[in-house]
C-alpha positions in Angstrom: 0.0 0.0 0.0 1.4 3.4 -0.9 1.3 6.5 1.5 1.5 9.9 0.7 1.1 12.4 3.7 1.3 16.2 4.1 5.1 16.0 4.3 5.6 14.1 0.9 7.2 10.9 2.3 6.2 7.8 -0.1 6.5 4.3 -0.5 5.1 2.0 -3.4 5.9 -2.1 -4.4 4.8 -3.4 -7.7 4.9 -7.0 -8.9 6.8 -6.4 -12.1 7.4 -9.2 -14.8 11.0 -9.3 -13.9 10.3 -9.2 -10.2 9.3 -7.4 -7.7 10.1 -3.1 -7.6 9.8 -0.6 -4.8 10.4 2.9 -4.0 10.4 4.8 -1.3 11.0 8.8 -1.1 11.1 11.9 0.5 9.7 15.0 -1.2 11.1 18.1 0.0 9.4 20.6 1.5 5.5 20.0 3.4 1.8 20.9 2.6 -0.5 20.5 -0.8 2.8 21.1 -3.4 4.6 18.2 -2.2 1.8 16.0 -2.1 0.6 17.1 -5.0 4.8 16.1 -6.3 4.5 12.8 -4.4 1.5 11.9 -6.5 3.4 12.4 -9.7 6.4 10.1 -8.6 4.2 7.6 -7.5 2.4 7.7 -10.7 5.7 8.1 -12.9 6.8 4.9 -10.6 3.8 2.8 -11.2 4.3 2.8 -15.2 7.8 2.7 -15.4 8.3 -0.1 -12.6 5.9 -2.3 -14.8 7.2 -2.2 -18.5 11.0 -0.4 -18.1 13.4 -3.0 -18.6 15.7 -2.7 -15.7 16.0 -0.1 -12.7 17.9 2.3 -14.5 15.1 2.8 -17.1 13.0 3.5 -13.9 14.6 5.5 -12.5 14.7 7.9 -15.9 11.6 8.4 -16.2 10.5 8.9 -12.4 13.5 11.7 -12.9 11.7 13.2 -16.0 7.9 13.4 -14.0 9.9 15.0 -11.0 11.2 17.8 -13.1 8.3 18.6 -14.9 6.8 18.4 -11.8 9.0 20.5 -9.0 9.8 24.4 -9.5 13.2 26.7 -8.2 15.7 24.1 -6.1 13.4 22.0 -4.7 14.2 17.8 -5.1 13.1 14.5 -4.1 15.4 12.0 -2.3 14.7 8.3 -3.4 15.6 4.8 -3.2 14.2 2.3 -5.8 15.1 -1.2 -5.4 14.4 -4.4 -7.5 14.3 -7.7 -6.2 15.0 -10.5 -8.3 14.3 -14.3 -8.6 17.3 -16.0 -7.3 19.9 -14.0 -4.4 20.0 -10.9 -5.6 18.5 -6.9 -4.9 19.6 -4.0 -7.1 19.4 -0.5 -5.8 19.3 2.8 -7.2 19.9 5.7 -4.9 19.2 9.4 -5.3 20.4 11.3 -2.7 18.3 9.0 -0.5 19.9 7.3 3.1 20.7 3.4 2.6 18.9 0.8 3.3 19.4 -1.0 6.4 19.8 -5.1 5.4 19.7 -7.6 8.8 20.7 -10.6 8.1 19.4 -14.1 9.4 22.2 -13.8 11.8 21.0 -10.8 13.2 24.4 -8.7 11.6 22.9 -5.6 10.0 24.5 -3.9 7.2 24.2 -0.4 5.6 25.1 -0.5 1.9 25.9 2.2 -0.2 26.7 3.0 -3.4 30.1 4.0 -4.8 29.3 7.4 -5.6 26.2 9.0 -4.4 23.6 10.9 -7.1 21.9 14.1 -7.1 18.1 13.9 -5.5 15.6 13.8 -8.5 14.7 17.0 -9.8 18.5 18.4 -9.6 19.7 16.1 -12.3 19.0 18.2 -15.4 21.6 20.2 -13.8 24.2 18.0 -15.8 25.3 15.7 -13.3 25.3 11.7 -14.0 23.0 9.8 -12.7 23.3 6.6 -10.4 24.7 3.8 -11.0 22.2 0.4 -10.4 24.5 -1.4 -7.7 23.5 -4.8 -6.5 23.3 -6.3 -3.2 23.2 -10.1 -2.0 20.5 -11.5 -0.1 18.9 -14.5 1.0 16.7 -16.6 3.1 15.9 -15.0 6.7 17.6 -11.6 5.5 15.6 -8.4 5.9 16.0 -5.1 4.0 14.5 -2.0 5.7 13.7 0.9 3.5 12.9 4.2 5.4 13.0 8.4 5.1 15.4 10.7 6.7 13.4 11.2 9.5 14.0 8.1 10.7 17.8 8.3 10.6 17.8 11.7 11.6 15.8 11.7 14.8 17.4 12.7 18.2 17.3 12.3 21.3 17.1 15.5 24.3 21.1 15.2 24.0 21.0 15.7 19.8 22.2 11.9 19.3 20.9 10.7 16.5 18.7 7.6 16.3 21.2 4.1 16.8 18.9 2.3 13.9 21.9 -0.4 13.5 21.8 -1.0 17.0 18.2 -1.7 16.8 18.3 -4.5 14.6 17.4 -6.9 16.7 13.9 -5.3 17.3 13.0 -7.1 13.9 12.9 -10.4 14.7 9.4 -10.7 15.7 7.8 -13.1 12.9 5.0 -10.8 12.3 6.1 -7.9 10.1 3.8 -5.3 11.3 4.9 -6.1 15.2 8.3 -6.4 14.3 8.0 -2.0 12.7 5.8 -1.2 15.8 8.3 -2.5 18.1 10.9 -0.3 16.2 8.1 2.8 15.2 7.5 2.5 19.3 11.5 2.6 20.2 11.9 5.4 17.5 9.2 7.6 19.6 11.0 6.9 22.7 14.2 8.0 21.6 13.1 11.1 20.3 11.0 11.3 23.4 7.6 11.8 21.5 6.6 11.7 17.7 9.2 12.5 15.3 10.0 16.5 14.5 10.1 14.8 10.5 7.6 12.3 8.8 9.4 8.8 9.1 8.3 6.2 7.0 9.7 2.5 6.9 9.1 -0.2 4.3 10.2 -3.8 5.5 10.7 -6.6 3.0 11.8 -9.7 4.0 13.4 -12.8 2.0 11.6 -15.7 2.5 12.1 -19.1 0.8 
């Protein structure tokens, strides 16, 4: 299910014929402009995750709807990822923070990509694009998808949120317990609802 609140954060997962394609973004700014952006990406998403070829593809033309789209300097940070049939995710990151992957051993894992892109909206500035990098993963692994406000919330003392150390608060079998238990530990950390939207996608590997 896709969610687009006042603040512009979104999510979306399509069952493409090459497997299965997500997104997950962070418009910038708040109010009816960047939902009214976050519709356009999630609509640009929906075609191009069904017939594009690969995740590059996708990513072009979600970049094209965002530029018509945004006005000035404003931009969209986003994270598409594909997974595929077999042990194997690809990513494509704009200006977005990485994933969190946990493994079935618990070990959690933030990777990133050699060189980090512009946010959409800022690349008909004449800067490259990303580059698709690919991840492995397998039975038991988990990849957590989320927005800035979940990385960047702090604490009364300004430390940021410990969302490695918090790993473990993902092994509950039930996906939805398993994001409260974090959503709740997020809250108290922050010490009351976060100052940013913070969304989180889970996707787990199953067999």
């Amino acid at each position: 299910m896709a969610e687009a609140r006042i603040g512009g954060d979104l999510y979306e997962v399509v069952a493409a014929p090459g497997g299965v394609r997500v997104i997950i973004s962070d418009v910038q700014g708040k109010g009816l402009e960047a939902v009214e952006t976050a519709a356009a990406v999630l609509g640009a998403f929906r075609e191009a995750a069904y017939d594009e070829p690969d995740l590059a593809g996708v990513g072009d033309r979600v970049e094209r709807a965002v530029h018509r789209e945004l006005l000035g300097e404003k931009f969209v940070t986003a994270l598409f990822a594909e997974i595929k049939p077999g042990n194997e995710a690809v990513l494509l990151n704009y200006g977005h923070p990485a994933p969190m992957v946990v493994r079935s051993d618990g070990r959690s894992e933030f990777p990133e990509p050699d060189q980090y892109a512009l946010p959409l909206g800022l690349g008909a500035h004449g800067a490259d694009g990303p580059h698709p990098y690919r991840i492995d993963i397998g039975p038991g692994d988990q990849l957590l998808l989320y927005t800035d406000g979940v990385a960047e919330a702090r604490n009364q003392d300004g430390s940021f949120y410990p969302l490695g150390e918090r790993a473990h608060l993902l092994k509950d079998p039930d996906p939805v317990a398993a994001l409260e238990a974090l959503r709740t530990d997020l809250a108290h950390h922050a010490a009351g609802p976060a100052h940013d939207d913070a969304s989180m996608l889970l996707l787990r590997y199953r067999e």
